[in-house]
C-alpha positions in Angstrom: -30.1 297.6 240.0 -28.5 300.2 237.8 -29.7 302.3 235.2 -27.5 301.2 233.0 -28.0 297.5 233.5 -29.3 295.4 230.2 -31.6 292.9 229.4 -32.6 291.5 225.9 -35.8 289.7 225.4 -36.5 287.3 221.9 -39.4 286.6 220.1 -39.1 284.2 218.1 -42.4 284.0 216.0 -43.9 282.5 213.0 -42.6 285.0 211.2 -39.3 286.0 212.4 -36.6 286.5 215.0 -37.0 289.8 217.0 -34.8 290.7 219.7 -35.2 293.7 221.7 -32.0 295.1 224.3 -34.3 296.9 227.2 -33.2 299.5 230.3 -33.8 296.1 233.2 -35.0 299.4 235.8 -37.5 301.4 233.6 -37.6 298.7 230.2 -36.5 301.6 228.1 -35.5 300.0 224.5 -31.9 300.7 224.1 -31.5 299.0 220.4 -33.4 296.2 218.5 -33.0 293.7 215.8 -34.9 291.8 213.4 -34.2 288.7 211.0 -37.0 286.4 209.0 -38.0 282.6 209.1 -39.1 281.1 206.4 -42.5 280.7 205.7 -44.7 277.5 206.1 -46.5 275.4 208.9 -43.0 273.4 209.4 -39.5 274.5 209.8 -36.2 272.8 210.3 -35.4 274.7 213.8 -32.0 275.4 212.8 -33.1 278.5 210.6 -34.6 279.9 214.0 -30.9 280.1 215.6 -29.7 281.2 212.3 -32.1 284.1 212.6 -31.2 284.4 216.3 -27.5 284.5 215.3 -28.2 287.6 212.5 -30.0 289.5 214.6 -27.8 289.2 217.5 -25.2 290.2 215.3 -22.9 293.5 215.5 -22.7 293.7 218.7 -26.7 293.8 219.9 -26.1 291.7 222.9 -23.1 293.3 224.0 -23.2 294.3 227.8 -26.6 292.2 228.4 -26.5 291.0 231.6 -29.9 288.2 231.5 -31.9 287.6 228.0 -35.0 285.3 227.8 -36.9 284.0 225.0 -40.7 284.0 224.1 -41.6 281.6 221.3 -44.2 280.8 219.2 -46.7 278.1 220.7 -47.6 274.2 220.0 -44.7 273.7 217.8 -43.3 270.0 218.3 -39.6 270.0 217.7 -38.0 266.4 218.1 -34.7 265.3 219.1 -32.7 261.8 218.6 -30.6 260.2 221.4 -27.4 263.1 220.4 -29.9 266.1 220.8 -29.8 266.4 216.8 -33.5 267.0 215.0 -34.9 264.4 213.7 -37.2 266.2 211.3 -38.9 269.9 210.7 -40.6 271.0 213.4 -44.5 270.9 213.1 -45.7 274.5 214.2 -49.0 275.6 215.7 -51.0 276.4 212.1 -50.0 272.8 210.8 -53.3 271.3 210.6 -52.1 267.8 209.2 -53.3 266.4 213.0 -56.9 267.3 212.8 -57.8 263.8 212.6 -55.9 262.7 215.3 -57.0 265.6 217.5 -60.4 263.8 217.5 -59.5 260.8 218.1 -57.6 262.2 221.1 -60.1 263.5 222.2 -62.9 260.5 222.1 -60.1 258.2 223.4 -59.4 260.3 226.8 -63.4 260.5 227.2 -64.6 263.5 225.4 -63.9 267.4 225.8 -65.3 267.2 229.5 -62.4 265.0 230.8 -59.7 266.7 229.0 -61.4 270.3 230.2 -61.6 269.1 233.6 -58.0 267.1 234.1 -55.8 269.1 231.5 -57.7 272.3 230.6 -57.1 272.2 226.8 -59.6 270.1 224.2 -56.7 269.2 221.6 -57.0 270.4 218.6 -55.0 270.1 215.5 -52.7 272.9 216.7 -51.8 271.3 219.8 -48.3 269.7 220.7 -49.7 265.8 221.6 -52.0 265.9 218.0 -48.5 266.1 216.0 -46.9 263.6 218.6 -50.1 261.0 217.5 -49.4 262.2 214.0 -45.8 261.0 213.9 -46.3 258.1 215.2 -49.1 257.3 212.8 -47.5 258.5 209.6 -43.6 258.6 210.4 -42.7 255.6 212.9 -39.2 255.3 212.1 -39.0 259.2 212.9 -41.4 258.6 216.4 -39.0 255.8 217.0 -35.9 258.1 216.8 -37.4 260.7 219.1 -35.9 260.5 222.8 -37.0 264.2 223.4 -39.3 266.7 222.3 -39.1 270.3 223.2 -41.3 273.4 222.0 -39.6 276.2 219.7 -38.9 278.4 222.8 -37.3 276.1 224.8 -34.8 274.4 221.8 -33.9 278.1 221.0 -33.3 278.6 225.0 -30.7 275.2 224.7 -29.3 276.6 221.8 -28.7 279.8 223.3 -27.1 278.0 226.4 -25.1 275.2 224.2 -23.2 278.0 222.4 -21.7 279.3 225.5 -21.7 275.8 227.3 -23.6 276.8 229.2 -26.2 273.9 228.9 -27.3 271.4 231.8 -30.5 270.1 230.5 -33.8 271.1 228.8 -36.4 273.6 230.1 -39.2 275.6 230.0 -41.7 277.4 231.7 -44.9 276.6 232.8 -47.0 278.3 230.4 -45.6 277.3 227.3 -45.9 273.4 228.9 -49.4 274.0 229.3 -50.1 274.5 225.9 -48.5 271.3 224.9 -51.5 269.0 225.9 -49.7 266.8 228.2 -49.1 269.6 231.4 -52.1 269.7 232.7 -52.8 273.0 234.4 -55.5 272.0 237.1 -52.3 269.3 238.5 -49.6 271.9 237.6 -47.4 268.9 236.0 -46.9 266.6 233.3 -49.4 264.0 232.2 -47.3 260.2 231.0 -50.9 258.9 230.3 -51.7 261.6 227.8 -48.1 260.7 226.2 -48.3 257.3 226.4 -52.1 257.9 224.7 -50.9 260.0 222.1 -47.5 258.3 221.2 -47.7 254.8 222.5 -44.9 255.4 224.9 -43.1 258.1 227.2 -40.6 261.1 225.4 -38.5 262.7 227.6 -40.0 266.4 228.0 -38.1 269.8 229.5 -38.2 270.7 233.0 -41.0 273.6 234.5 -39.3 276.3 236.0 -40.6 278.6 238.0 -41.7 281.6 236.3 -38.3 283.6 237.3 -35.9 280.8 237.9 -32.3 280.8 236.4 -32.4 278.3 233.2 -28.6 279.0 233.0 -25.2 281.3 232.1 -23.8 281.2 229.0 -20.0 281.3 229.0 -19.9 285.4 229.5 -21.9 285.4 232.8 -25.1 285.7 230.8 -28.2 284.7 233.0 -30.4 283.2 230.7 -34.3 283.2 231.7 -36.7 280.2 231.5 -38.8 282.5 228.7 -42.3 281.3 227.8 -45.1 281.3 225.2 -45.4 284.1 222.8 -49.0 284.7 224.6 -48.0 284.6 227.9 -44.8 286.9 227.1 -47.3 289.7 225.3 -49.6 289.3 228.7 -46.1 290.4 230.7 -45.3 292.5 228.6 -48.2 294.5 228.4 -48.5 294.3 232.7 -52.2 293.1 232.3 -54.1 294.9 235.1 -57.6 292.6 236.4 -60.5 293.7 233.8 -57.6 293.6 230.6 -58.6 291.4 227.5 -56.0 290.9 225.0 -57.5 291.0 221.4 -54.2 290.1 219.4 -54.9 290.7 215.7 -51.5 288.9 214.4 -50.8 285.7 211.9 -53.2 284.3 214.4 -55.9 285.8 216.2 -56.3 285.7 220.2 -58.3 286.9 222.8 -56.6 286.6 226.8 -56.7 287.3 230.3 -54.7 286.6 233.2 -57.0 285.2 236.0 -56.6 283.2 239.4 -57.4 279.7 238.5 -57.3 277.5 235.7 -61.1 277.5 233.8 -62.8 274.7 232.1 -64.4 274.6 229.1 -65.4 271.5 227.5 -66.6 273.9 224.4 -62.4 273.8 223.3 -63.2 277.7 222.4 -60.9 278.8 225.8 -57.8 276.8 226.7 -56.7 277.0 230.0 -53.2 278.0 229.8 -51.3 279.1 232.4 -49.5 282.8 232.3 -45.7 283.2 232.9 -46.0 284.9 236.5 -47.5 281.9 238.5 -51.5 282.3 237.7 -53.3 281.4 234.5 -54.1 282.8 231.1 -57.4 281.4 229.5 -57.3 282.2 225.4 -59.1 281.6 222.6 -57.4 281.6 219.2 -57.9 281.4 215.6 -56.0 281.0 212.1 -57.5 284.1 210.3 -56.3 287.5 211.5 -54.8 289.9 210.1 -54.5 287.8 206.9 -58.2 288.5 206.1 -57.3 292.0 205.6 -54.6 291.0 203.3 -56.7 288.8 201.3 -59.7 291.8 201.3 -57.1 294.1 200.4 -55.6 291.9 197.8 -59.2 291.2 196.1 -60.1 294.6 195.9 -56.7 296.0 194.5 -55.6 298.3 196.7 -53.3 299.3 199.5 -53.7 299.3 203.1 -54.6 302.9 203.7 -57.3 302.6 200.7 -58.7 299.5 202.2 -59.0 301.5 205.5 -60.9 304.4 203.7 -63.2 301.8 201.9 -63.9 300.1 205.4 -65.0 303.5 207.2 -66.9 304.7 203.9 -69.0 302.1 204.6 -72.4 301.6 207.1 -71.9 299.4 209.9 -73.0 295.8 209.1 -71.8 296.3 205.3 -75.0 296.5 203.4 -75.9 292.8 204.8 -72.6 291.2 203.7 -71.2 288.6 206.1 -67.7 287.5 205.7 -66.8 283.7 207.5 -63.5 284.3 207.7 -62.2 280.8 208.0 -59.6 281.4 204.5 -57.1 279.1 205.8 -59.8 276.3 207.7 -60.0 276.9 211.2 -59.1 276.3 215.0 -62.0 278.2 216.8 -64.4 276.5 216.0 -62.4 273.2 215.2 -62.9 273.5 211.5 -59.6 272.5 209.8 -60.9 271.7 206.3 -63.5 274.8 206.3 -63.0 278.1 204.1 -64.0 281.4 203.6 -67.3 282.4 203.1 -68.8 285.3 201.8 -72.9 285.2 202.1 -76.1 288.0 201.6 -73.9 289.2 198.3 -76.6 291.2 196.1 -76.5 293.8 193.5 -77.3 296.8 195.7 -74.4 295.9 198.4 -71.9 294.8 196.1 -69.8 297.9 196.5 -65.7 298.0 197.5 -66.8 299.6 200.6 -69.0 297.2 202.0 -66.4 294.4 200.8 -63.8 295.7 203.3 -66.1 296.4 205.9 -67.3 292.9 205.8 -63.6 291.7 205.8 -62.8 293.9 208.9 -66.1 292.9 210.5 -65.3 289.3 209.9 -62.1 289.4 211.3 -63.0 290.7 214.2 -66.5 288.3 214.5 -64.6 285.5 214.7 -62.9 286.6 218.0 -66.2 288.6 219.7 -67.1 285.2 221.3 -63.8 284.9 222.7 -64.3 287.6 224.8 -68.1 286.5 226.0 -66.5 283.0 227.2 -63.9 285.1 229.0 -66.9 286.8 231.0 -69.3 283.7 231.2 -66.2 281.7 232.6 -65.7 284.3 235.4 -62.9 286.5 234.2 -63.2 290.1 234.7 -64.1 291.9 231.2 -63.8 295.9 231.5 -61.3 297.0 228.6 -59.7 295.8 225.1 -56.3 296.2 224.3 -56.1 296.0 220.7 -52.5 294.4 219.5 -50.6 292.8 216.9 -50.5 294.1 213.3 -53.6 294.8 212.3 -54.5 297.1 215.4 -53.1 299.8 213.5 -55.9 300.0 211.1 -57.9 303.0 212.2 -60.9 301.0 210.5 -60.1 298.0 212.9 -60.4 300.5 215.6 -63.1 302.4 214.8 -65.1 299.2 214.5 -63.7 297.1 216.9 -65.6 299.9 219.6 -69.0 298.9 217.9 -68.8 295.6 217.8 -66.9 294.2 221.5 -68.8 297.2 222.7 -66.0 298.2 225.5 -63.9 300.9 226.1 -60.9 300.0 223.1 -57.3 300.9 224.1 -54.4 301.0 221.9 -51.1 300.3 223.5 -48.4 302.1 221.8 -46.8 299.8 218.7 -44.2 298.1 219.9 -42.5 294.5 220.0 -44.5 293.3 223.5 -43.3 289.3 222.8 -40.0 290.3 223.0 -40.9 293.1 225.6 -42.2 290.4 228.3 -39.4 287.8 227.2 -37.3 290.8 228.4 -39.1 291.9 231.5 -38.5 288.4 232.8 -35.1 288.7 232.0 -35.0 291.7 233.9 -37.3 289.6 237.0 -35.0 286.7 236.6 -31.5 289.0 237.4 -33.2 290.9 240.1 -34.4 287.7 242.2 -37.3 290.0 243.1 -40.6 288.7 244.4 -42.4 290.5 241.1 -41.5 291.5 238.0 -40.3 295.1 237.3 -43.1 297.6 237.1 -42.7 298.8 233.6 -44.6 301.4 232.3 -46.4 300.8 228.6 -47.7 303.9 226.6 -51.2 304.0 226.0 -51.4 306.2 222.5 -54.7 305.7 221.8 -58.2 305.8 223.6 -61.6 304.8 222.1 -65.1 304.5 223.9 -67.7 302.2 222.9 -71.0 303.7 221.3 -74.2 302.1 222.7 -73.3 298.7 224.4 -75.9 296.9 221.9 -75.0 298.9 219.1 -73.2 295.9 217.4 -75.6 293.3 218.5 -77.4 292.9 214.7 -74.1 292.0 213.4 -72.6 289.9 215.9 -76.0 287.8 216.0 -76.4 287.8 212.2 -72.5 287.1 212.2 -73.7 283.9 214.4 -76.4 282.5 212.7 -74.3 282.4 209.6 -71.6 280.2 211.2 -74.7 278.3 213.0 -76.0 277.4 209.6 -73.4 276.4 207.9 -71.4 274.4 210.7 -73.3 273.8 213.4 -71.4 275.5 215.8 -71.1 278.9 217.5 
């Protein structure tokens, strides 16, 4: 393969359309691109190809030889009999389908049986709650829907009808696998989890394998099958056995690849599978890097002086505890909760122990995720530290005390759109494994005493214990 030879991967997120034009040999970035969504919990897909089409613009994809998209996960995007949508798409932090999540769950017999035959426990988030949803609260819409696809795989038509290039809908397996109805312990789709959820049968993309051809667009383009924003950040990052993932976005996750599919019964890890043939349990939550907003926001200040008050402060902030659950929650399943700030007196009521317990907080709610990796078998030796709010020295610093391993901090960089475009690269090649790109590691940060966090992260417990019930 030449040097000169282009790929282009997409990542079409909550937030935005980012599309990155990578070296397929060594996954050098050549040029990049970026264009926004609108903000909410549902969309009308059309503004993602909008976005699509302004970042792509001025020549960005010129000379690509293979592009791939990685898209934001859960969101239910349905199509009439013509392939037109029949109403905005419900994304991941919609949390209108909390109720029918639990009914979901009772009817299929409880969080083991799901665990066991589908490896996810729905929640509100998932892509067969919003199905149940619709047909509850919109029938004539549910009775309109032939299709429905996930954001990454109607971008991926879209990308395919404009050079007509299209043949039929697809997607990978590890976005499928976060939908609810691909189960992956059977590796396929489940019509008795549709037929629970909806009353009848949609028709769903096709699972590609994780390098397979999806298509050419009318220039020779190969396009990729792409995957789940997740499962395109764990390629793009080349996840080595003993790598968690803390991901400190919109959302919050916690990921490893393994070998096999896990079961939980708890919810807390879904068993997803990755986008190069294994599996990628995960843990996620609404509140991430949002709670530093809101911290920030309260106190008045920028980031860099929100970063100072956090580190001016003593670990455990004075015996503040922050539940950080601003915008309810999905781990736990607490839709309807909010935040809560307890053990506020006069002596610890200070702007530095305010941020620290927002920081603290953040990261609290995603601690466990990493102890269900370990007691679920999955090898637990470093953090990579990602997403937005990585770059906070305070998150860093603290992050060391409280997960209490070794902390890496790749270098920042778009790592969605970086594994959308490593499979491109896979996909063009035909080669038994992906490319071996090399990722920058900028920062390093050891762990102080492995207990050194314990206090907070058992006080941090209790709290959530007492007030919910839950862990």
């Amino acid at each position: 393969m030449s040097a000169q030879t282009l790929v282009a991967g997409v990542d079409s997120s909550t937030q935005s359309c980012k599309i990155v034009v990578c070296d397929a040999e060594t996954g050098a970035i050549v040029r990049t691109a970026r264009a926004p969504h609108p903000d909410g919990t549902e969309v009308d897909p059309r503004h993602w190809w909008a976005a699509y089409e302004q970042a792509g613009a001025d020549g960005l994809l010129d000379g690509v030889s293979a592009i791939a998209v990685g898209g934001q996960q859960h969101g239910m995007v349905t199509l009439d009999d013509g392939d037109e949508v029949v109403r905005p798409a419900l994304l991941w932090n919609d949390t209108r389908s909390a109720g029918a999540a639990a009914d979901l769950v009772e009817e299929f017999g409880g969080a083991q049986a799901w665990a066991e035959q589908i490896g996810v426990v729905p929640v509100a988030a998932i892509t067969a709650t919003k199905l149940r949803w619709l047909a509850r609260n919109e029938p004539d819409s549910m009775a309109r829907t032939r299709t429905c696809v996930l954001p990454h795989d109607w971008l991926t038509g879209q990308i395919l009808k404009d050079g007509n290039g299209f043949q039929r809908w697809v997607t990978d397996r590890g976005d499928a696998s976060g939908t609810g109805y691909w189960s992956a312990h059977s590796q396929d789709y489940r019509a008795d989890v549709m037929d629970l959820a909806m009353g009848r049968t949609v028709e769903v993309p096709t699972v590609l394998a994780p390098h397979e051809v999806a298509g050419r667009t009318a220039s020779g383009m190969i396009v990729a099958p792409g995957t789940g924003d997740n499962m395109g950040a764990a390629l793009g990052l080349g996840l080595l056995p003993g790598d968690v993932v803390v991901s400190l976005g919109t959302s919050g996750t916690v990921f490893a690849r393994h070998t096999e599919a896990v079961v939980d019964a708890s919810g807390a890890l879904q068993s997803f599978a990755d986008a190069e043939g294994g599996y990628l349990p995960l843990l996620c939550t609404l509140n991430a890097a949002r709670v530093l907003n809101a911290g920030a926001a309260m106190l008045g200040v920028d980031y860099a002086e929100f970063d100072r008050l956090a580190l001016a402060a003593a670990p455990g902030a004075g015996g503040l505890t922050l539940i950080p659950y601003l915008d309810g929650e999905r781990t736990p399943n607490l839709p309807q909760s909010t935040g809560t700030l307890l053990g506020l007196t006069r002596a610890n009521a200070t702007p530095e122990n305010l941020a620290r317990a927002h920081v603290e907080g953040m990261l609290l709610n995603l601690v466990a995720g990493v102890g269900a990796l370990r007691d679920h078998g999955v090898a637990v030796e470093r953090i990579l530290l990602i997403g937005g709010a990585s770059a906070s020295v305070a998150v860093q610093d603290i992050a060391c005390q409280l997960f209490g391993l070794p902390v890496v901090v790749p270098a920042a960089g778009e790592y969605v759109g970086l594994g959308a475009a490593r499979q491109a690269a896979w996909t063009l090649s035909g080669a038994d494994a992906p490319p071996p790109w090399e990722i920058s590691l900028d920062v390093r940060a050891e762990p102080g005493a492995p207990d050194a966090g314990a206090e907070i992260v058992g006080r941090y417990r209790d709290a959530v214990r007492a007030l919910y019930g839950v862990v």
